[in-house]
Backbone as a ProteinNet text record, in pm:
[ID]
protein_1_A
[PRIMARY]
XXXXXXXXXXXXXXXXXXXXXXXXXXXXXXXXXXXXXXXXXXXXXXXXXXXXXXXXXXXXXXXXXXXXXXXXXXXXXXXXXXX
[TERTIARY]
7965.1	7834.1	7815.7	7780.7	7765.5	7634.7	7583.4	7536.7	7556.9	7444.2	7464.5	7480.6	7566.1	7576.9	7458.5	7401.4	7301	7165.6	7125.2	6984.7	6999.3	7077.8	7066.6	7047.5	7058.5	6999.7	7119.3	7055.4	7128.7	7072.9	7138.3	7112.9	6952.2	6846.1	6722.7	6752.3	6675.6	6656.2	6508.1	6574.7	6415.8	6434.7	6366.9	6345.9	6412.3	6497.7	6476.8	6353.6	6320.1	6211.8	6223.9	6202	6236.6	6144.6	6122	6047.9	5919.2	5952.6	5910.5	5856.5	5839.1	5806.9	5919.7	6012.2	6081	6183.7	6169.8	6171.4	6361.2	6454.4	6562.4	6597.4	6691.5	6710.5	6832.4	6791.1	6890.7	6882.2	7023.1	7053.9	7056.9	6972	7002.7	7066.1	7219.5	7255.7	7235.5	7241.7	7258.7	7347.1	7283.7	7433.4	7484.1	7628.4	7704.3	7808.4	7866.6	8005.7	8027.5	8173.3	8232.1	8258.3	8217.4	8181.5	8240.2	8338.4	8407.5	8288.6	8251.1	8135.7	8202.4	8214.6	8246.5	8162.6	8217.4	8196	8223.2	8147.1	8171.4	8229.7	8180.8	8166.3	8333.1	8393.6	8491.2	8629.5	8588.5	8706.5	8714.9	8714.8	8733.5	8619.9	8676.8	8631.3	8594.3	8478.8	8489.6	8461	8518	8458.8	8354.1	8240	8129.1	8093.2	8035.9	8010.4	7861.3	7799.2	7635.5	7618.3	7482.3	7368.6	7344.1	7377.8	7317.7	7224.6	7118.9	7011.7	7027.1	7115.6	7148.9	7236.4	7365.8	7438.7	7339.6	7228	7182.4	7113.7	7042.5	6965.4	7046.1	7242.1	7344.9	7334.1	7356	7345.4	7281.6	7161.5	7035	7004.9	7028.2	6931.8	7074	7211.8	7321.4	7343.4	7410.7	7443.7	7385	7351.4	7295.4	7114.3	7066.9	6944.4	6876.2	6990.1	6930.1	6894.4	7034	7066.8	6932.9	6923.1	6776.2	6642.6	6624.7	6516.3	6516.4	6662.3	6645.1	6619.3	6635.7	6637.3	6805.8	6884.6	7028.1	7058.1	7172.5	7252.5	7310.9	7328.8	7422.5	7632	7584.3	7641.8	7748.6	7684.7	7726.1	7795.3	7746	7803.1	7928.6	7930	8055.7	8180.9	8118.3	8201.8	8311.1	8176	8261.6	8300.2	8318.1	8343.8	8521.9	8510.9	8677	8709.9	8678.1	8769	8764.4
2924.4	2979	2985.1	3086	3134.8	3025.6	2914.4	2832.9	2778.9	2830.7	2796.4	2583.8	2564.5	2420	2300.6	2386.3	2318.2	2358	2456.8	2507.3	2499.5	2541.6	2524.9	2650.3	2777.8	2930.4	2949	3017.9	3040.9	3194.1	3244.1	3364.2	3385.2	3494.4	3491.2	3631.7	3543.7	3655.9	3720.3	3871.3	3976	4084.4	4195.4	4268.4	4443.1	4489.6	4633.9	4700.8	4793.3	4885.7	4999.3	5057.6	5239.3	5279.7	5421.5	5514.3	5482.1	5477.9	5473	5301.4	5217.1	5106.2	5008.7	5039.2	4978.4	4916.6	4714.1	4619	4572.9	4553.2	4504	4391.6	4267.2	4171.9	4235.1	4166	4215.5	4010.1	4030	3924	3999.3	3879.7	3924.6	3791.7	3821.7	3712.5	3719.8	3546	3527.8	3608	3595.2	3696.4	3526.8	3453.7	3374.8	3449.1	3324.4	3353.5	3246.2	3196	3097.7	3110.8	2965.6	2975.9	2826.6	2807.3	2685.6	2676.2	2548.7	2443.4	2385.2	2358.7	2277	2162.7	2001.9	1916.8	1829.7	1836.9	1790.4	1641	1529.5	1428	1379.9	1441.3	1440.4	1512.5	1640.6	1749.6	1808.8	1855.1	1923.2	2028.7	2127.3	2249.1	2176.4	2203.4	2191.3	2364.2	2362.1	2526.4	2486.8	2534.6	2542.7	2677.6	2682.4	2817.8	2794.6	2932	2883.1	3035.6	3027.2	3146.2	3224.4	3330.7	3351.6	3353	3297.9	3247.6	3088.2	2985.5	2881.9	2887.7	2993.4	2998.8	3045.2	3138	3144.8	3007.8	2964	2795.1	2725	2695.3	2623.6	2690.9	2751.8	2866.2	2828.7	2838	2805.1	2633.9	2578.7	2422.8	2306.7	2390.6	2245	2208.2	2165.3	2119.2	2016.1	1891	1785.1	1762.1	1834.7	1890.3	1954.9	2046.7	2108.2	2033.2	1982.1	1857.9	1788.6	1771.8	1634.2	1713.1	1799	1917.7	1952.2	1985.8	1982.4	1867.4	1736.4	1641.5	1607.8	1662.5	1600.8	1495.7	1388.7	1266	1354.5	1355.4	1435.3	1376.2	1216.8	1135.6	1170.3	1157.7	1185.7	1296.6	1366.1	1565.4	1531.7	1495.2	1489.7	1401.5	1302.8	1253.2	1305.6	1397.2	1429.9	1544.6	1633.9	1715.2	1719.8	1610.6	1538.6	1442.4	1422	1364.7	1220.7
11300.3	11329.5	11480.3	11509.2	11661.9	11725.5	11790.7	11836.9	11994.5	12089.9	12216.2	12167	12285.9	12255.7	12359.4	12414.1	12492	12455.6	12440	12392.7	12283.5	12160.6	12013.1	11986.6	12013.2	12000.1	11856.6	11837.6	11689.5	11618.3	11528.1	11492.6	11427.9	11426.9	11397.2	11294.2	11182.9	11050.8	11106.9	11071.5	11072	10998	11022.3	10903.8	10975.6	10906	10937.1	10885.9	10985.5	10873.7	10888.4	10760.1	10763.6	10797.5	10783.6	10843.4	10703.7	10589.7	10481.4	10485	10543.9	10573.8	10464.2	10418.4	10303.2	10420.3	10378.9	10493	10401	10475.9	10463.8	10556.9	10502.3	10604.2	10700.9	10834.7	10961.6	11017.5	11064.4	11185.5	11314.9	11409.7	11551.3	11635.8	11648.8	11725.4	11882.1	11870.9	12054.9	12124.9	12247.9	12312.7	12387.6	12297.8	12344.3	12402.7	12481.8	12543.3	12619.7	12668.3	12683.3	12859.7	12845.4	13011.3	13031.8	13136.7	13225.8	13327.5	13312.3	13395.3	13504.2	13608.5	13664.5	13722.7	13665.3	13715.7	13838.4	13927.7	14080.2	14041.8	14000	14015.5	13930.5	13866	13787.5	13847.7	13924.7	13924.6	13837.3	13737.2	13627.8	13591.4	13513.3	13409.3	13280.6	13226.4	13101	13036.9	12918.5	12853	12728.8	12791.8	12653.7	12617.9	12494.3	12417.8	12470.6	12550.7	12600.3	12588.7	12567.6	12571.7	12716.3	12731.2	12875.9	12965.9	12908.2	12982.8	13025.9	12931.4	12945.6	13090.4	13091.6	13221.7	13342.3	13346.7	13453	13490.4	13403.1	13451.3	13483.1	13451.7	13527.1	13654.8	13671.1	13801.6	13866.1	13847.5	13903.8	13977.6	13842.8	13870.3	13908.5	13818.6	13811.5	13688.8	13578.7	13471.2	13456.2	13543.6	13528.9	13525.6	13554.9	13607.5	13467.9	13483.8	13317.3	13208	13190.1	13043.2	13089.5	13168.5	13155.1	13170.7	13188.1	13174.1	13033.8	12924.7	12773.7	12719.2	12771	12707.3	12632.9	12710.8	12662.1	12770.6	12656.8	12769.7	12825.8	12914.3	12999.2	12984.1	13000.1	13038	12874.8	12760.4	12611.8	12594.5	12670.9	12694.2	12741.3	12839.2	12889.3	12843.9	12792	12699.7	12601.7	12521.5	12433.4	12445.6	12568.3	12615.7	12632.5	12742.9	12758	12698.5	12586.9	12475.9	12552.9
[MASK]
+++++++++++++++++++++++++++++++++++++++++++++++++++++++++++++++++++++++++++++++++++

């Protein structure tokens, strides 16, 4: 299942509608894609599957910054990141 791994974004059920108002189910997925993080404090890449609004706020704020702005361990992330 397609799932940013930091925000939780996940696919949203909605409705097609015809011209005739006759309603069918549609998925609209995230736009994911796989993005290498780099961690200063380590040296290393990690690769997470993230949402692209998730990579601009890395961009933006820092990986560490964020996670504690979502309310993730950061410290846990990385863990189980590198094994």
């Amino acid at each position: 299942m397609r799932v940013c791994e930091l925000t939780g974004k996940r696919r949203n059920v909605a409705n097609n509608v015809s011209h005739a108002h006759n309603k069918t189910k549609k998925h609209q997925r995230p736009n994911l894609q796989y993005k290498r993080v780099f961690l200063p404090e380590r040296n290393v890449h990690i690769r997470m599957r993230l949402s692209t609004r998730a990579i601009r706020n890395i961009n933006r704020m820092g990986l560490e910054p964020y996670c504690k702005r979502l309310g993730i361990d950061y410290q846990q992330l990385v863990r189980k990141k590198l094994g």
